[in-house]
C-alpha positions in Angstrom: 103.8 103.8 91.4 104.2 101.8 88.2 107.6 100.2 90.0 105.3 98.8 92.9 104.9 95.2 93.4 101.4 94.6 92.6 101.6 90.9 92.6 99.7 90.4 96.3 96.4 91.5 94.1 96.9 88.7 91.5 96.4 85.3 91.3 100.2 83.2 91.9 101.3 82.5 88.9 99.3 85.9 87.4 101.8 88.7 85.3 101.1 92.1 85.7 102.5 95.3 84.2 102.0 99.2 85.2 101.9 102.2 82.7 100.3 105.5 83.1 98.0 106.1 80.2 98.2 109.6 78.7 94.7 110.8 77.6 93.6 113.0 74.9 91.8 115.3 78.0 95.1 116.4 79.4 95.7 113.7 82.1 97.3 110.5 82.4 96.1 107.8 84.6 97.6 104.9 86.5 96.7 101.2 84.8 97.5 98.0 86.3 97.3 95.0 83.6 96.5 91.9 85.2 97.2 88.4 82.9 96.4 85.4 83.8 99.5 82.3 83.9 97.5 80.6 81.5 96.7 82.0 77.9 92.9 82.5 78.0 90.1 82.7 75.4 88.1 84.7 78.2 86.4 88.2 78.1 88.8 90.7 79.6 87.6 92.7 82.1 87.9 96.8 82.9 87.9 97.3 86.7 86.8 101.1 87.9 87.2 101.5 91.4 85.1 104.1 93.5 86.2 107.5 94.5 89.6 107.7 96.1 89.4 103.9 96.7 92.6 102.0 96.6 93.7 98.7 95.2 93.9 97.5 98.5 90.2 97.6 99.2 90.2 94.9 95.9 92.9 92.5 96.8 90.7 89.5 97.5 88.4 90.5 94.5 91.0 90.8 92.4 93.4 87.6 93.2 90.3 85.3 92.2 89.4 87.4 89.0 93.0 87.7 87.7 93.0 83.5 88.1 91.2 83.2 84.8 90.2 87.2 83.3 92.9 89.4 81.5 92.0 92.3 84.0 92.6 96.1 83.3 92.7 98.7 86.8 92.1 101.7 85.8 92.6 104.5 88.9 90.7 107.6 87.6 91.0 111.2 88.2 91.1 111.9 91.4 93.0 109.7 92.9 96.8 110.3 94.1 98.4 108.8 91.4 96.8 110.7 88.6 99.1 112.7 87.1 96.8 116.5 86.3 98.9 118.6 83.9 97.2 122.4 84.8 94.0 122.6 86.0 91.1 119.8 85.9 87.8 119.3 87.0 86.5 116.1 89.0 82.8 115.6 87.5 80.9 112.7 86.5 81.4 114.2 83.2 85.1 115.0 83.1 85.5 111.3 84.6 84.0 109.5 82.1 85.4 111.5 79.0 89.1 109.4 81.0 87.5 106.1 81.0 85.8 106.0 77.3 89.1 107.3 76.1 90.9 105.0 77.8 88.6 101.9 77.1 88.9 102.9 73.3 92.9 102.8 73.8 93.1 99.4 75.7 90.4 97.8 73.5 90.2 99.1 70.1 87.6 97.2 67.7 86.7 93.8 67.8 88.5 93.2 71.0 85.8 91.7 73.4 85.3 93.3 77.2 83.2 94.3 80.0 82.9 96.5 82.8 83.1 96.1 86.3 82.6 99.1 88.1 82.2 100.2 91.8 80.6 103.1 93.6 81.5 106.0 91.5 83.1 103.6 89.2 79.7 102.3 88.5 78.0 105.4 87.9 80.9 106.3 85.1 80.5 103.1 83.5 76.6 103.7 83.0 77.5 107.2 81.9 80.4 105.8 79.2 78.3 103.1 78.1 76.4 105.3 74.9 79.7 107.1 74.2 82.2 104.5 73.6 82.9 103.4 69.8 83.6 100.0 71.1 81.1 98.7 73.4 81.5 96.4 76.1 79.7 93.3 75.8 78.2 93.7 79.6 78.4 95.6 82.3 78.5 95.3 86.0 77.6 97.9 88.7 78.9 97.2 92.1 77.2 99.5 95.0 76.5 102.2 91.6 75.4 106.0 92.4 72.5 107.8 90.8 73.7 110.9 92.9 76.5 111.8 95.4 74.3 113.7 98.1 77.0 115.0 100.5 75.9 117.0 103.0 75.9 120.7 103.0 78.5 120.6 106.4 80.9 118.7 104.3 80.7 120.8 101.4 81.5 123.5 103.3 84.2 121.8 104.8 85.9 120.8 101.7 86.8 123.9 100.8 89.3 123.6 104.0 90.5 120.4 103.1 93.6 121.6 101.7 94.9 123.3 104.9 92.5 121.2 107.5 92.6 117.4 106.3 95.0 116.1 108.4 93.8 117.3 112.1 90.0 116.7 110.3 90.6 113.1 110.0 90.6 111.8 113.1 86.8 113.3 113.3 86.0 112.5 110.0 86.4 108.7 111.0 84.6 109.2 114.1 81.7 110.5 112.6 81.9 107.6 110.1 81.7 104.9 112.3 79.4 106.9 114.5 76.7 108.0 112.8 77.1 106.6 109.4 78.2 102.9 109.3 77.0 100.6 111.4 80.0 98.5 112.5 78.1 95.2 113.3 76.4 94.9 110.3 79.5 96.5 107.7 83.1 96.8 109.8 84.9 96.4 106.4 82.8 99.5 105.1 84.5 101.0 107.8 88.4 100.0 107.2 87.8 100.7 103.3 86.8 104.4 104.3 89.5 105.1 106.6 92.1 103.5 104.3 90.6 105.7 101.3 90.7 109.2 103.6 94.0 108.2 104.8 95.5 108.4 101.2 93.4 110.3 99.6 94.7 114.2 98.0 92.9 116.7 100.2 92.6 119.3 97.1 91.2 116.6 94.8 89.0 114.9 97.5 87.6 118.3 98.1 87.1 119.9 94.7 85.6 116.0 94.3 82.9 116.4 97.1 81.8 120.0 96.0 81.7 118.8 91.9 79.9 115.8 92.2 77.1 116.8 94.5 75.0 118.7 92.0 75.2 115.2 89.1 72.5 113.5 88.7 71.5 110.3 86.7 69.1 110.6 84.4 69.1 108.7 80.7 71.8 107.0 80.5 70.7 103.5 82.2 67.9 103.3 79.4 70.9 103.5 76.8 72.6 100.0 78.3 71.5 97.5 75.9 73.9 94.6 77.2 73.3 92.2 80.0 73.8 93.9 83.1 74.3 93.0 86.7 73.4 95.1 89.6 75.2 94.3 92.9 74.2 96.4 96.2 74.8 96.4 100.0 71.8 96.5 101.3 73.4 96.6 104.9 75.5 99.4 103.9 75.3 102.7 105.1 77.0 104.6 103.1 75.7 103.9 99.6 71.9 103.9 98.7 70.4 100.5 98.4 67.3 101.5 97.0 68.9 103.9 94.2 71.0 100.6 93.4 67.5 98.8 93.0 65.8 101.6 90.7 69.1 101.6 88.8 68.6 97.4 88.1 64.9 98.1 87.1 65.7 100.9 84.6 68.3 98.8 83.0 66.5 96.8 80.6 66.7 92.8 81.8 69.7 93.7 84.1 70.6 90.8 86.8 69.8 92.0 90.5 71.9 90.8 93.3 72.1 92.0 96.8 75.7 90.4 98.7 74.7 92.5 102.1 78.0 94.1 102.5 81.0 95.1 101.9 82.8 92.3 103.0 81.6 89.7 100.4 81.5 92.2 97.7 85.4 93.0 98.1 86.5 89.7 98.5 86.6 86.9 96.1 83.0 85.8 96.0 82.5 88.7 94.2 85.0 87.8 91.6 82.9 84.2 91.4 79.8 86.1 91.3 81.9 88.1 88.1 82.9 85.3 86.3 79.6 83.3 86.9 77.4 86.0 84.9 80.2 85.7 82.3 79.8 82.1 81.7 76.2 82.6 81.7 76.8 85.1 79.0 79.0 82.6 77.1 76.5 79.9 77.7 74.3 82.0 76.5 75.7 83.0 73.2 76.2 79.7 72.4 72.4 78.6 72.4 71.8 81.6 70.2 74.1 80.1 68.1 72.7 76.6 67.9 69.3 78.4 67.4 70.8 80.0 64.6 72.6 77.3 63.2 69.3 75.5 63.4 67.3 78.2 62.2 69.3 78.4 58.9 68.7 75.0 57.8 64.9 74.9 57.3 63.7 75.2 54.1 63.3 78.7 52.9 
């Protein structure tokens, strides 16, 4: 996978290079550098996808971002092109132990970043935000996850998945679009789930559904003390819009922002909505330092 072409997810003109990442906890995980044509001054940005979602759910989101922002895809654990040497586990824990390691390998001190993470992506970027050395200077949860409450059916079922995924799919996407999502109001929810089952490892996917089920947010959002932007769908059916509103009021002065669905919030007005709370961060910074330099010439 690191000989693909990945330039249809960057911006023309954008460079990119592949490398798997060997990790301290035993595996090593595909990462996608995006820079852009231009030398840039900007923040870089880590970019977590959800579970077993693929780059191509991000192309849009991605093309705009990698325009101006150094951008670093990370594809964790469970995903197909993880590389597991012997036996892991696929919890929220296990997870983020991947991405704070990683994080602390692609930006060691003093190099600036944040996090933009979706789905299960977001819930391990709230979870990595206290344990990292190096902390990123804001953080964005897409669509974020204070629990992953899969039904007891489909737990049983992923047990099977390693000898009955393939004839299960078919259903699996019938029972998606048919009692889960509701095509008129989130079609793309719909193409990004049936593009994730179609490539997703039935063994990983399962041990995935059965591991994640019992986590459980609990202190970790009152440990963010960076801005913070909370995106949700609130026309999406899969993922729990009013979780993603609790998680924006127990994140101290975090940014709410609800983009409907899934459409605009993997395309590239979420990259716009991405780099517009960075400026404001920048903007930001820079009144604090007029203050300051203001501040310091009063008479003591």
């Amino acid at each position: 996978m690191i000989n693909r072409d990945y330039s249809p997810f960057c911006h023309e003109g954008a460079r990119y290079s592949a490398e798997y990442i060997a990790l301290p906890t035993g595996v090593e995980l595909l990462t996608v550098v995006f820079s852009p044509e231009e030398p840039t001054e900007n923040t870089s940005v880590l970019f977590i996808p959800g579970l077993v979602s693929i780059i191509e759910n991000f192309r849009e989101t991605l093309k705009e971002l990698t325009r101006t922002h150094k951008v670093v895809y990370v594809e964790t654990r469970e995903k197909r092109s993880a590389r597991l040497n012997g036996s892991h586990l696929f919890t929220i824990e296990e997870i983020t132990s991947d991405i704070v390691c990683l994080a602390e390998m692609k930006f060691p001190d003093g190099v600036p970043f944040i996090i933009v993470g979706y789905s299960l992506g977001a819930t391990v970027a709230a979870e990595s935000f206290s344990k990292m050395k190096t902390r990123p200077e804001a953080i964005i949860l897409i669509e974020p996850n204070v629990s992953f409450p899969f039904s007891r059916g489909l737990r049983l079922l992923s047990k099977l998945a390693p000898y009955m995924y393939k004839p299960l799919k078919p259903f699996l996407k019938w029972y998606m679009r048919t009692f889960v999502i509701n095509l008129d109001e989130d079609k793309e929810m719909y193409h990004i789930y049936c593009r994730n089952i179609d490539t997703a490892v039935p063994e990983r996917l399962g041990a995935a559904v059965r591991q994640l089920s019992p986590y459980r947010m609990s202190e970790c959002l009152h440990k963010i003390s960076v801005p913070s932007m909370v995106v949700v769908t609130s026309k999406d059916g899969l993922h729990n819009h009013d979780e993603g509103a609790e998680i924006a009021r127990q994140v101290k002065g975090s940014f709410y922002l609800d983009m409907a669905d899934n459409s605009r919030t993997h395309s590239a007005e979420m990259a716009l909505e991405i780099e517009k709370f960075i400026s404001s961060l920048a903007q930001r910074q820079a009144q604090e330092d007029l203050i300051s330099q203001d501040t310091s010439s009063l008479p003591s």
